[in-house]
Backbone as numpy.savetxt, mean C-alpha at the origin, in Angstrom:
# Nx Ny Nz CAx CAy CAz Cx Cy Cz
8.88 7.19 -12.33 8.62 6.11 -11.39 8.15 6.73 -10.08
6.91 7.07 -9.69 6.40 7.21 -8.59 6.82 6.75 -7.50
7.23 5.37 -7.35 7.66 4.78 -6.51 8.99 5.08 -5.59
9.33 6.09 -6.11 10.35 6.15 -5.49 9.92 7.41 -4.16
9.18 8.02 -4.83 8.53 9.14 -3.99 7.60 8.47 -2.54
6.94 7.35 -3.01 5.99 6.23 -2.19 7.17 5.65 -0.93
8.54 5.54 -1.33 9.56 4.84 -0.73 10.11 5.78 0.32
10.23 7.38 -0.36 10.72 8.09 0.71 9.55 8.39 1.33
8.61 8.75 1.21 7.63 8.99 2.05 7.32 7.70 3.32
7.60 6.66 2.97 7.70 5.28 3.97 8.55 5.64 4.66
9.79 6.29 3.96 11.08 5.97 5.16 11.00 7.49 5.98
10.56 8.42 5.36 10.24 9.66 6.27 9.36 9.16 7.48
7.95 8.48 7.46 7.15 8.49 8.54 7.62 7.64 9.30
8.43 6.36 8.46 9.14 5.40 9.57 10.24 6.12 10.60
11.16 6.94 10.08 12.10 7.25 10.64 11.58 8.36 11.22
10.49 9.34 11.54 9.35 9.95 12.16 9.55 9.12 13.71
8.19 8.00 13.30 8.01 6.90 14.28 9.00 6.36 14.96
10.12 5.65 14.33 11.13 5.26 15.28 12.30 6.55 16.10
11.89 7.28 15.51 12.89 8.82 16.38 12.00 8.75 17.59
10.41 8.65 17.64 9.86 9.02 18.75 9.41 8.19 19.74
10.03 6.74 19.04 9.94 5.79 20.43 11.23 5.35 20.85
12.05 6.43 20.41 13.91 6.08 20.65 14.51 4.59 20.31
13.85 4.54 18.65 14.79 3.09 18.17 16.30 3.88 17.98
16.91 2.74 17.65 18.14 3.04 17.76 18.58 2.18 15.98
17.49 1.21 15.44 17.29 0.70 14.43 15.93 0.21 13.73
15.79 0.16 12.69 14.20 -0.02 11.83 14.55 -1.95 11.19
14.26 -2.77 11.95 14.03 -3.93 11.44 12.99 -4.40 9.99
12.22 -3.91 10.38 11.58 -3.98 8.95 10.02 -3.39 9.06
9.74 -3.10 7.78 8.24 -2.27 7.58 7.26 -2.97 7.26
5.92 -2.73 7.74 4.86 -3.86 6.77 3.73 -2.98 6.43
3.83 -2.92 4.87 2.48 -1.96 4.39 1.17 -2.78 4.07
0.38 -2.24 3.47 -0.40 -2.74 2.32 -0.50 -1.50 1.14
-0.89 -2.15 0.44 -0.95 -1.74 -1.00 -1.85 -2.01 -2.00
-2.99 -0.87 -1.94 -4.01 -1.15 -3.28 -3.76 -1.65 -4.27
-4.32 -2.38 -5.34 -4.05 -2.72 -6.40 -4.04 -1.49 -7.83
-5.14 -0.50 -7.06 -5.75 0.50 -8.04 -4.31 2.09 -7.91
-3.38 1.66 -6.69 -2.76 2.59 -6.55 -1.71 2.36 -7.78
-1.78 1.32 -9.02 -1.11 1.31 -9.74 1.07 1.12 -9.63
0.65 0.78 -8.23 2.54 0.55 -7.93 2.80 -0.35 -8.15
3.87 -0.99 -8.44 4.56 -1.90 -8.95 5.26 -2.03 -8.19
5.22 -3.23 -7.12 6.08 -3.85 -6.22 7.49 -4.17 -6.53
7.94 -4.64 -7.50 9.29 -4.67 -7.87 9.56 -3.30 -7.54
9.29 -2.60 -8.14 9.84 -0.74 -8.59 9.83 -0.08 -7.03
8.80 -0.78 -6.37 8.59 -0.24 -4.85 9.87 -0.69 -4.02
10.16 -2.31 -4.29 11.27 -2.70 -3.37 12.59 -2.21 -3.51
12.65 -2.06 -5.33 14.11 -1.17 -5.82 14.41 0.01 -5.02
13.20 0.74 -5.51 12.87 2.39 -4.36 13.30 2.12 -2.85
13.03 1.39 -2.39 12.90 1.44 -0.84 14.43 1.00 -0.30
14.78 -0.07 -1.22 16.60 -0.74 -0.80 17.28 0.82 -1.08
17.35 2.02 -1.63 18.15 3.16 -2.48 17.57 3.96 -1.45
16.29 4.03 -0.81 15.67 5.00 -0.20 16.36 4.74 1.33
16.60 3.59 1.73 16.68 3.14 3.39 18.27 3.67 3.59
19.27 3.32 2.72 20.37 3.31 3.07 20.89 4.73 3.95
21.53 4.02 4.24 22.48 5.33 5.16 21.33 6.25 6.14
20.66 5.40 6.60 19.47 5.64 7.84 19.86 4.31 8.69
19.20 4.27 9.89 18.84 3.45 10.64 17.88 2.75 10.44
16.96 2.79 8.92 16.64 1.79 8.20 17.55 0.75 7.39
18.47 1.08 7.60 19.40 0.42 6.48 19.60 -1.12 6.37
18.98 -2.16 5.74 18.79 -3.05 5.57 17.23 -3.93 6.01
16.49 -2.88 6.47 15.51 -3.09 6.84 14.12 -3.75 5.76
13.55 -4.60 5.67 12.93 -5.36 4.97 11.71 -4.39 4.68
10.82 -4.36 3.84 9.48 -3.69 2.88 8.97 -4.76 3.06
7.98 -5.18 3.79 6.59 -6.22 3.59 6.03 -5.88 3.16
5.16 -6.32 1.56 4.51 -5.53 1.41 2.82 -6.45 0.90
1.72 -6.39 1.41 0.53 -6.85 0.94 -0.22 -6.18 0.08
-0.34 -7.13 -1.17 -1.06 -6.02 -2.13 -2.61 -6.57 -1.82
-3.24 -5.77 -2.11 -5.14 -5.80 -1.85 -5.92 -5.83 -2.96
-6.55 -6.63 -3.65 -7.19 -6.93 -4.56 -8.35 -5.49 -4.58
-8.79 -4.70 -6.03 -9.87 -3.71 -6.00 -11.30 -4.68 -5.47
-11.59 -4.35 -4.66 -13.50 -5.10 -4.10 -14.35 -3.62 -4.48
-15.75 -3.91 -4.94 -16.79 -2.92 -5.10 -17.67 -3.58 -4.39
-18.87 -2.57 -4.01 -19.98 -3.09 -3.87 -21.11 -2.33 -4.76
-22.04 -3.19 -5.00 -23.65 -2.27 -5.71 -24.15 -2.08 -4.68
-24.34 -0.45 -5.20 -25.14 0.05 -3.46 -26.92 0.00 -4.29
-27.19 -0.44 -5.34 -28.51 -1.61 -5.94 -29.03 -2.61 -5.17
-27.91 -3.86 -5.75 -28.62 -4.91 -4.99 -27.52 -5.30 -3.90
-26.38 -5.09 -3.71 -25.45 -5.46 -2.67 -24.17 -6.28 -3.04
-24.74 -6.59 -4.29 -23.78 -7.57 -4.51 -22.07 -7.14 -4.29
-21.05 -7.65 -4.19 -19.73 -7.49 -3.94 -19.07 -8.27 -4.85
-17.73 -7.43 -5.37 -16.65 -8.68 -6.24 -15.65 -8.02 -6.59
-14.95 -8.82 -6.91 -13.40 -8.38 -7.20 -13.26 -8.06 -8.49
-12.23 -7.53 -8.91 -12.01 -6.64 -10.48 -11.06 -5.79 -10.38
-10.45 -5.77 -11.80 -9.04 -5.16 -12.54 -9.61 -3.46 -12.52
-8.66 -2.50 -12.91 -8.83 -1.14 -12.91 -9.94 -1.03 -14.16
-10.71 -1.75 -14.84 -11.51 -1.09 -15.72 -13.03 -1.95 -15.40
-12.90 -3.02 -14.81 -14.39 -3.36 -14.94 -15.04 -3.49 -13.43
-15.12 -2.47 -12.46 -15.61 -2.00 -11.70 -16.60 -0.92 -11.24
-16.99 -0.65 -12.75 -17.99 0.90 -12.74 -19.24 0.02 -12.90
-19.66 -1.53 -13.32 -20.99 -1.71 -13.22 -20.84 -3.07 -12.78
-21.91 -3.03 -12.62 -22.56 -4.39 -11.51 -22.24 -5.68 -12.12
-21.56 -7.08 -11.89 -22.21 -7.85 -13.26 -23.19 -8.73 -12.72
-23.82 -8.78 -11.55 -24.63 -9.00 -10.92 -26.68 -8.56 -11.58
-26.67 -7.31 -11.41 -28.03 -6.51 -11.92 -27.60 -5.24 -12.88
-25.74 -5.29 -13.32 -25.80 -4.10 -14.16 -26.33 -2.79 -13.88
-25.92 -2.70 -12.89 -26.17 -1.69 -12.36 -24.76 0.00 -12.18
-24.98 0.45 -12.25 -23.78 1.61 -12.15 -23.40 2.54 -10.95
-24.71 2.39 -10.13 -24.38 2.57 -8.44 -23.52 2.11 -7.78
-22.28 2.53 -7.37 -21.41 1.49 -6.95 -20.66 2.17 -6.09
-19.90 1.73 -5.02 -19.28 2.36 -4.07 -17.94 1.30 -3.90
-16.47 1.86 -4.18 -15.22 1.24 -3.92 -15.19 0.83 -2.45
-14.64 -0.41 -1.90 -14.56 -0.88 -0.82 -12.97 -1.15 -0.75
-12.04 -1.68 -1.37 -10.87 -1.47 -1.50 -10.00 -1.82 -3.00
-8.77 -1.26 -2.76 -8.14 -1.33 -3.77 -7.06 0.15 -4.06
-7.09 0.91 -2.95 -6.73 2.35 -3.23 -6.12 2.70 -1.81
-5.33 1.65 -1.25 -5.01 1.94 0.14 -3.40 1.85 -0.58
-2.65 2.62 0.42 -1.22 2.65 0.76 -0.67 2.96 2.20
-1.06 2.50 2.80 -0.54 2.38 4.18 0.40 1.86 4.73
1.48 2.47 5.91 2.07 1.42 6.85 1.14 0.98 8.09
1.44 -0.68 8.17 0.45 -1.24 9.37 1.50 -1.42 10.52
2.58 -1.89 10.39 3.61 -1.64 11.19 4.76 -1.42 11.34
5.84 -0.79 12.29 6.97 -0.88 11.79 7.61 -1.89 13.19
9.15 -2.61 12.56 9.71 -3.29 14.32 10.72 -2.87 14.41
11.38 -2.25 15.09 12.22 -1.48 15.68 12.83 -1.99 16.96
14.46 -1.71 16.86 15.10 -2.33 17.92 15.43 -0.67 19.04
């Protein structure tokens, strides 16, 4: 389960961030989350409740937004959404030029801290 590694790595940079603006507590986190990064939000929130405890995260909430994969044809332009396998061609001009626009993000966007 990857996710659990995804969870401490959240609570490392969080608890990073809130050491250096002198929280004293981590109210809650808000990520996003590719679709293509293959995580499983359940498995992420399990990870993160086991990961926070006994920090000054401890009870602190995981927001988490997942992001649909978008491509574009760098052909004719066209743009669209799609699952991990039917994004390598166009269904527009069938085309195989293609450039990922999202779907492969894992980021924190914010954290709130008391």
């Amino acid at each position: 389960m990857h996710e659990s590694g995804i969870a401490e790595g959240i609570l490392k940079s969080t608890l990073e961030a809130a050491a250096e603006a002198g929280a004293v507590k981590v109210n809650s986190v808000d990520i996003t989350v590719g679709v293509l990064t293959e995580v499983m939000e359940d498995a992420l929130q399990f990870a993160w409740e086991a990961a926070r405890a006994a920090s000054i995260a401890d009870g602190a909430a995981l927001n988490v937004t997942m992001v649909d994969a978008r491509t574009r044809c760098l052909d004719c332009g066209h743009e669209w959404v799609h699952d991990r396998y039917s994004g390598a061609k166009c269904p527009s001009c069938e085309g195989y030029l293609v450039s990922l626009l999202a779907g492969r993000e894992l980021r924190i966007d914010s954290i709130d801290i008391d």
